[in-house]
C-alpha positions as CSV (number, residue, x, y, z in Angstrom):
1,X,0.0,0.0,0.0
2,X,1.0,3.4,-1.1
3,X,1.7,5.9,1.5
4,X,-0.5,9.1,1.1
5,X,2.5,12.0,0.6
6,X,1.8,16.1,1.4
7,X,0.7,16.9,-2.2
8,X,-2.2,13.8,-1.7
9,X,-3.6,15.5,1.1
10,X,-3.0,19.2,0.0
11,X,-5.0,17.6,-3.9
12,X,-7.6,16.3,-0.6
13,X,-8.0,19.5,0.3
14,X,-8.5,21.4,-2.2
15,X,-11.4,18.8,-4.0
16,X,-13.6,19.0,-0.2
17,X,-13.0,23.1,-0.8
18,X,-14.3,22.9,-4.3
19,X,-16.7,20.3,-3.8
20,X,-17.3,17.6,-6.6
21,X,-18.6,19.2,-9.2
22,X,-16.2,22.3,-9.5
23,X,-13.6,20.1,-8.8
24,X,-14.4,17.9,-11.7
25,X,-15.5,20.4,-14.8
26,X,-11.4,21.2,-14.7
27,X,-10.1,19.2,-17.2
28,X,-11.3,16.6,-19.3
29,X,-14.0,13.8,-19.0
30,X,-11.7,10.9,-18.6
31,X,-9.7,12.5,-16.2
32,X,-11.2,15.4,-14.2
33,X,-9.7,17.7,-11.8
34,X,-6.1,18.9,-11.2
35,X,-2.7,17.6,-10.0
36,X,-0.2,19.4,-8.3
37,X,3.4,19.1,-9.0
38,X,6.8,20.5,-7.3
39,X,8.7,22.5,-10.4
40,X,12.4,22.4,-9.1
41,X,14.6,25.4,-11.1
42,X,18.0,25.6,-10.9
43,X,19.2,28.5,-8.6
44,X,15.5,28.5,-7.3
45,X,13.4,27.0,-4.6
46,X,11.3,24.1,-5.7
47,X,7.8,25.6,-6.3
48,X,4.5,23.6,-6.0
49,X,2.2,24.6,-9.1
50,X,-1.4,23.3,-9.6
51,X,-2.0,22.2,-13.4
52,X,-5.4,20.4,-15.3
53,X,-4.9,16.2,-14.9
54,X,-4.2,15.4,-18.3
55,X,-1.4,18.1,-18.5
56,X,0.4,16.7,-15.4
């Protein structure tokens, strides 16, 4: 069993903000909602970005 990381429960959070609905007309269809992802740039801090599913 996978162990639920930060970024699980911060994705957690913000679907129970949205709600259901709003959560899932981001995106397409086959794979609604968002995904967040940690950009890391050299010479910058790592930056956490939220993008549509089926672009992450």
């Amino acid at each position: 069993m996978r162990r639920l990381q930060r970024r699980d429960l911060a994705q957690l959070a913000v679907a129970a903000r949205l709600g259901p609905d709003a959560y899932a007309v981001v995106d397409t269809a086959a794979e609604p909602g968002t995904v967040l992802l940690v950009v890391n740039r050299p010479g910058a801090e790592p930056r956490v970005v939220e993008v549509p599913t089926a672009l992450g």
